[in-house]
Every structure is written in structure tokens, then in C-alpha cells.
N, C-alpha and C positions, 0 to 999 in steps of 0.2 A: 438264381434269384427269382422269388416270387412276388407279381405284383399286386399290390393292396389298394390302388388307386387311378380307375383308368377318368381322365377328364375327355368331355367328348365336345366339342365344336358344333354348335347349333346352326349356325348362321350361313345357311345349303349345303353345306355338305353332312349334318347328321339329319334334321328339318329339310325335304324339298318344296320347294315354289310353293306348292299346295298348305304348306302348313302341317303335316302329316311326316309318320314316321314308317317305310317300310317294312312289311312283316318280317324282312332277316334281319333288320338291324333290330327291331324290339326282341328276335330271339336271341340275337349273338347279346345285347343287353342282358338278359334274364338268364343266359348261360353262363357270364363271369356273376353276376348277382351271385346265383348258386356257388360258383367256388370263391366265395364270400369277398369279393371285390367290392370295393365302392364306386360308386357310378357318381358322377357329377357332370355337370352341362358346365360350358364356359360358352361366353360372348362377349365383342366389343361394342355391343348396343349399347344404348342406355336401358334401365333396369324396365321402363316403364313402356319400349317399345318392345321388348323379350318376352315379356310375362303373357302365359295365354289368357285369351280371351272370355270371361266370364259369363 
């Protein structure tokens, strides 16, 4: 079975304290990217406390 759709959890465990995403987790990201996975963020925030900062 191949998977098409990883959802990833923002809320410290993919995002730490800092706000910021470790350089293996933006690789292991950009590694299923390429074997054409879709990447999505999930949270139980509200939308308006999730979204970064402009």
C-alpha cells in the first residue's frame, strides 16, 4: 500500500516552542513531497491563532 497523504500535527510536535521547523523535519517533508505525497498541517487551534504571522 502506498501512501498519498501524510497530515502532520503543528501544535509542538511538528512547529517547536520557537515557532520554527527543524532542518530534518523540512527534509523528511520535501522527501515524500518528491515521491509525490501530499503534505497537509492539521490543528485543534482556532484558524486565526494557527496561521503565521504576516
Amino acid at each position: 500500500m502506498a501512501y498519498k497523504l501524510i497530515a502532520l500535527n503543528i501544535d509542538e510536535t511538528l512547529v517547536k516552542a520557537n515557532a520554527k521547523l527543524t532542518r530534518q523535519t523540512k527534509e523528511a517533508i520535501e522527501y515524500v513531497k518528491a515521491k509525490d505525497v501530499y503534505v497537509t498541517l492539521a490543528t485543534s487551534r482556532p484558524f486565526i491563532s494557527a496561521k503565521k504571522n504576516c
